[in-house]
BADO-233755 format. One line per 5 residues: number of its first residue (from 0); for each residue x, y, z of N, C-alpha, C, O. Coordinates in nm, 3 decimals, decimal comma, padded with zeros to 5 digits. Layout:
BEGIN
NUM) X Y Z X Y Z X Y Z X Y Z  ...
***
This chain:
BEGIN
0) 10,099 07,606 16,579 10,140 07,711 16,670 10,035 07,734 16,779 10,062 07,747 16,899  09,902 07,737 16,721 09,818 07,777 16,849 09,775 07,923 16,897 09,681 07,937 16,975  09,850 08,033 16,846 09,825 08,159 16,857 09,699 08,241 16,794 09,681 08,246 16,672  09,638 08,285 16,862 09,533 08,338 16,767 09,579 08,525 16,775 09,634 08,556 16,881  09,566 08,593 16,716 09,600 08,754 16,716 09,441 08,773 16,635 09,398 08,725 16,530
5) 09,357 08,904 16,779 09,235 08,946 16,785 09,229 09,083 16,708 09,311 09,170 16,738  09,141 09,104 16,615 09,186 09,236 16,614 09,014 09,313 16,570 08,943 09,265 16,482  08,985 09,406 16,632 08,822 09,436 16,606 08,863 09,606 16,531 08,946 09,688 16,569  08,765 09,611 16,411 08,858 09,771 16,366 08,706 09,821 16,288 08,651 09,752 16,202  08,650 09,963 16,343 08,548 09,973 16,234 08,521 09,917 16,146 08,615 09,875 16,079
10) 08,366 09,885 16,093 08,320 09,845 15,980 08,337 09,994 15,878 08,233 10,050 15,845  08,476 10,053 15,830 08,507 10,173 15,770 08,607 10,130 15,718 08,697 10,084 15,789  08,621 10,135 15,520 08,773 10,079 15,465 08,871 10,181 15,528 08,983 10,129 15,528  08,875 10,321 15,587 08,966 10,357 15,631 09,051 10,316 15,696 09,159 10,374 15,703  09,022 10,200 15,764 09,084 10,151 15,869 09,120 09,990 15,873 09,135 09,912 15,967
15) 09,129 09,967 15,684 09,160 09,854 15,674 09,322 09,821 15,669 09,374 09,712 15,690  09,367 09,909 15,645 09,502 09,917 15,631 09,559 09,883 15,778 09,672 09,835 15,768  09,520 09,891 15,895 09,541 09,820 16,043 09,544 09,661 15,984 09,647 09,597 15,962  09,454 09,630 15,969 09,435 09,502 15,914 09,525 09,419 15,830 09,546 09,298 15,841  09,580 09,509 15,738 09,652 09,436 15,640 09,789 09,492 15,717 09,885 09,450 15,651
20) 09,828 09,557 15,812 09,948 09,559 15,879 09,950 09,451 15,972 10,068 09,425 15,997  09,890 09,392 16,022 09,877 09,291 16,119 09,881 09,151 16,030 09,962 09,066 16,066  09,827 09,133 15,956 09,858 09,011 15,881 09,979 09,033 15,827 10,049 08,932 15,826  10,039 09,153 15,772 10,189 09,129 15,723 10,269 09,091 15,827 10,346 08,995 15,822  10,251 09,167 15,925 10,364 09,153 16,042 10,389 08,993 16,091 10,496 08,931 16,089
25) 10,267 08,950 16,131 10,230 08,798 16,113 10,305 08,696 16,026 10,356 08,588 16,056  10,298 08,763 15,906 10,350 08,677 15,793 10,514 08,704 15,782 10,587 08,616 15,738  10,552 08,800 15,816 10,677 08,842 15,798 10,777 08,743 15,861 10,881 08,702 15,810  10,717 08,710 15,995 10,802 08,561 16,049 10,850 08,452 15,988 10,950 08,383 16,011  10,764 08,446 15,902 10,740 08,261 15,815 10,860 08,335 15,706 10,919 08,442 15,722
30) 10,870 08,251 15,609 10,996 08,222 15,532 10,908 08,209 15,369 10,914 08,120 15,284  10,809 08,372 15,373 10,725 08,329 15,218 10,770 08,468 15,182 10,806 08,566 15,247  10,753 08,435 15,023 10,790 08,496 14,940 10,679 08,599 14,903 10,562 08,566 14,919  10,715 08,740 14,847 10,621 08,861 14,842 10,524 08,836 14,755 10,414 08,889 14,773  10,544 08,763 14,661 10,416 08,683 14,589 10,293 08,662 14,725 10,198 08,733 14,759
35) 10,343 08,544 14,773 10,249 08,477 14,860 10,159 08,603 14,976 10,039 08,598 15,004  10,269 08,714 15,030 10,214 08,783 15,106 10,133 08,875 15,047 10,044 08,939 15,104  10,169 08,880 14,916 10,040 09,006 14,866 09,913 08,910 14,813 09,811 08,963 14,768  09,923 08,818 14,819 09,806 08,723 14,807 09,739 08,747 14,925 09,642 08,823 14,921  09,776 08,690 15,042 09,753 08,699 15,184 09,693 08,807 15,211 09,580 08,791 15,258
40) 09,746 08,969 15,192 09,661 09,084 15,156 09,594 09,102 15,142 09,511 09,146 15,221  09,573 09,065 14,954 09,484 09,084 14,899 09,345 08,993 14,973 09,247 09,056 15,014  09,353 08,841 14,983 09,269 08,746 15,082 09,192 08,852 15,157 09,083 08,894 15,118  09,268 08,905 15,295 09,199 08,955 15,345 09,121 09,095 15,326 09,009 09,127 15,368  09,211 09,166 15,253 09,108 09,276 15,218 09,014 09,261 15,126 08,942 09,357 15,098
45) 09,001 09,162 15,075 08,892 09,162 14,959 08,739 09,055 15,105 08,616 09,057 15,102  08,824 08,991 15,191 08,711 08,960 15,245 08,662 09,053 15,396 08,586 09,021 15,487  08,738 09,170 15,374 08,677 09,274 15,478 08,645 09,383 15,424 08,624 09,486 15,487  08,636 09,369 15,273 08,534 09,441 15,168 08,434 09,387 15,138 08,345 09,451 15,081  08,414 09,223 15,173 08,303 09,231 15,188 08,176 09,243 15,326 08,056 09,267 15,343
50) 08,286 09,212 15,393 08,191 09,262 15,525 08,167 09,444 15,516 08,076 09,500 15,577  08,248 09,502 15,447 08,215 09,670 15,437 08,072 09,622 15,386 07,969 09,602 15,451  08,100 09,608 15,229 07,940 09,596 15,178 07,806 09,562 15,257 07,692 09,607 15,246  07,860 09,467 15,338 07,717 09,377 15,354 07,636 09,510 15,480 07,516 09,531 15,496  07,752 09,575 15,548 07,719 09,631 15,613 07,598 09,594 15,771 07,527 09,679 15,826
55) 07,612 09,433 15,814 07,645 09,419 15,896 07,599 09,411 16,057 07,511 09,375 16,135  07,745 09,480 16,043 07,797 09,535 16,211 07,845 09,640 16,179 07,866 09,687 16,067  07,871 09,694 16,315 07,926 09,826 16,317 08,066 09,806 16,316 08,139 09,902 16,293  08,108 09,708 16,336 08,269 09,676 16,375 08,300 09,545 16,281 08,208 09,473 16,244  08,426 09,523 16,247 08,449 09,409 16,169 08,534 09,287 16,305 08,569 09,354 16,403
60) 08,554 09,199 16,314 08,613 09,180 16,421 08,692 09,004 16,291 08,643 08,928 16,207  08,819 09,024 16,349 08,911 09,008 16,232 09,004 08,859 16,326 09,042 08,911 16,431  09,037 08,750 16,326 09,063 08,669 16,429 09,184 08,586 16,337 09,149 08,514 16,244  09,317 08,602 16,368 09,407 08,546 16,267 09,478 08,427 16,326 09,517 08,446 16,441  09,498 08,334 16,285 09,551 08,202 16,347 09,654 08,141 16,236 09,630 08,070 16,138
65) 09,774 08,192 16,285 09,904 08,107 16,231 09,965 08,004 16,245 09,998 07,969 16,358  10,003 07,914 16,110 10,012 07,768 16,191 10,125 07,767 16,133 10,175 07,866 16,080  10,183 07,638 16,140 10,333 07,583 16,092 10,290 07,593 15,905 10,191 07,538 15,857  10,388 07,675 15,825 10,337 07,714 15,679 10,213 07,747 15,630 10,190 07,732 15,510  10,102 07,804 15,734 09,977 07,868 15,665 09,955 07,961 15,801 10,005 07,981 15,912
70) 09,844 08,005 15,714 09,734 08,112 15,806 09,631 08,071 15,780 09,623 08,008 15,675  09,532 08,084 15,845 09,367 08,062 15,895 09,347 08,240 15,916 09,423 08,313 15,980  09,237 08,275 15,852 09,195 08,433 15,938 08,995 08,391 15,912 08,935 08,334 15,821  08,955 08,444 16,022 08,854 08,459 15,993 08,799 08,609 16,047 08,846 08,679 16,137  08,664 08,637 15,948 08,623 08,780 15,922 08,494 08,796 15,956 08,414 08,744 15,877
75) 08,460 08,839 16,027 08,295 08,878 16,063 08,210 08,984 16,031 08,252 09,100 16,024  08,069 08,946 16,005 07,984 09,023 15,962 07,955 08,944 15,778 07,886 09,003 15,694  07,997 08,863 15,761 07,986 08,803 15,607 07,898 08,646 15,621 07,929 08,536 15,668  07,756 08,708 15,546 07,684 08,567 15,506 07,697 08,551 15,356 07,704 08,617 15,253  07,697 08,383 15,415 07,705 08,296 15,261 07,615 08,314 15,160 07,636 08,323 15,039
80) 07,463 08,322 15,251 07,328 08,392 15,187 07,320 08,476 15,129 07,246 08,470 15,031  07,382 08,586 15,154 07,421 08,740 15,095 07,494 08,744 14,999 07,483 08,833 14,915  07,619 08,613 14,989 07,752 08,673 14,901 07,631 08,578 14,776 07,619 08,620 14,660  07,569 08,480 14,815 07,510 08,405 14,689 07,403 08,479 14,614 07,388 08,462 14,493  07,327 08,565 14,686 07,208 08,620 14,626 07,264 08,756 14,560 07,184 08,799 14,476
85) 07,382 08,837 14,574 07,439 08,921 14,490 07,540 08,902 14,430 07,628 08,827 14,473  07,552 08,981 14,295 07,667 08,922 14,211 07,785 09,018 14,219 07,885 08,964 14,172  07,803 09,111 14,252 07,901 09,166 14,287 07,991 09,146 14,404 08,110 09,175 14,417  07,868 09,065 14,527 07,987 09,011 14,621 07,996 08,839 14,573 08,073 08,770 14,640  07,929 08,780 14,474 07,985 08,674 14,464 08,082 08,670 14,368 08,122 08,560 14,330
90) 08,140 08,803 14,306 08,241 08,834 14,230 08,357 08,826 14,282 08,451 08,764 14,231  08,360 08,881 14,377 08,448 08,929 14,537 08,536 08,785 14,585 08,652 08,752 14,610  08,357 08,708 14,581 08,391 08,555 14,684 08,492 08,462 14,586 08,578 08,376 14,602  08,437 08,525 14,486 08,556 08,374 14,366 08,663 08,470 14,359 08,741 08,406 14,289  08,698 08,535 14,374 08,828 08,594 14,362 08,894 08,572 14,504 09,015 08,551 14,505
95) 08,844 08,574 14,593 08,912 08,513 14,727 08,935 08,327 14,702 09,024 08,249 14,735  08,813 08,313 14,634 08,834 08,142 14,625 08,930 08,050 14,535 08,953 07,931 14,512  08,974 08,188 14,494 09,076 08,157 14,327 09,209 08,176 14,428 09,286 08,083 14,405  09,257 08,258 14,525 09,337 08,254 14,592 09,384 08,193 14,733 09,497 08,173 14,777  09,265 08,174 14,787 09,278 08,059 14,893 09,301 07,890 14,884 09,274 07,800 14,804
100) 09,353 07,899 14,983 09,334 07,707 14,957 09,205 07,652 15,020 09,172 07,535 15,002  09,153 07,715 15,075 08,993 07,654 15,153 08,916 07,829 15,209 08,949 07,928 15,274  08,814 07,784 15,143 08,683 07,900 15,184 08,574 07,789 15,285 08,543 07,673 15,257  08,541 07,850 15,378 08,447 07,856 15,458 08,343 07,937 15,492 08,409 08,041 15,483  08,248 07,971 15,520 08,146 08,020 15,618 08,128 07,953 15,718 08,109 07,833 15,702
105) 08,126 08,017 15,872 08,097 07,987 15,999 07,998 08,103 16,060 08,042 08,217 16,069  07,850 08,069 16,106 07,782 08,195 16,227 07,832 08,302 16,172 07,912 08,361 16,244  07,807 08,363 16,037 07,857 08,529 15,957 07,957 08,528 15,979 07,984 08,615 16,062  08,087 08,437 15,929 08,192 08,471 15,939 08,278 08,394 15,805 08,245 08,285 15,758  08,361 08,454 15,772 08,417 08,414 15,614 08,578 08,392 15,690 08,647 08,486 15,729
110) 08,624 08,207 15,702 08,703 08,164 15,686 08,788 08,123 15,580 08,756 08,050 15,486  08,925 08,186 15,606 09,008 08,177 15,470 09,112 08,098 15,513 09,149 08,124 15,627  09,181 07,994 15,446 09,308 07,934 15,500 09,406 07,944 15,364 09,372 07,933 15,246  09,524 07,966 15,416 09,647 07,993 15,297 09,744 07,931 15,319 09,770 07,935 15,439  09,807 07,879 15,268 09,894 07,820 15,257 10,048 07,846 15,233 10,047 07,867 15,112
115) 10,152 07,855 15,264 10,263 07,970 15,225 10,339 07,873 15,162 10,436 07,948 15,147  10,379 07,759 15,107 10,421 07,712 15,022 10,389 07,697 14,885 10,270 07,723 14,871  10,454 07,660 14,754 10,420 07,651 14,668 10,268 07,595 14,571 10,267 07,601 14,448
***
């Protein structure tokens, strides 16, 4: 597809729920099942809980890229350094990694790709 949807929202969980409305809406196009989208959810809010923790930035800045049967999102303010040297966010990270099809780190940023098929 080629589309990227920007979205920058306090580093505050109050305002994660923007977040997880924008990836549904996103997802709502494609042809997946509510399984898959509360995965997708969950994906991202568990990896803009961890940018809450790490605390950062002041802002989370959230970059979603939909392709033909997946999503790509990536999340800023999250080092690899950080999620490895504590165990509560490397608790976090395998539970995103148990649900993604590919984890990344890029320049503090936690790339997730999903897949909407079986």
């Amino acid at each position: 597809m080629g589309d990227k949807v920007y979205l920058t929202i306090p580093a505050k969980p109050r305002y994660l729920s923007l977040a997880r409305l924008n990836v549904s809406g996103i997802c709502v196009e494609e042809d997946i099942d509510m399984d898959t989208l509360g995965d997708i959810r969950l994906l991202l809010t568990e990896s803009c809980n961890l940018s809450f923790a790490m605390g950062m930035k002041d802002t989370i800045d959230i970059v979603m890229e939909p392709e033909e049967g997946a999503i790509r999102f990536r999340v800023s303010g999250i080092s690899e350094e950080k999620v490895e040297a504590d165990e509560r966010l490397a608790i976090t990270a395998m539970i995103i990694e148990s649900l993604a099809d590919e984890v990344s780190y890029d320049d503090d940023q936690l790339v997730v790709y999903k897949t909407f098929g079986a």
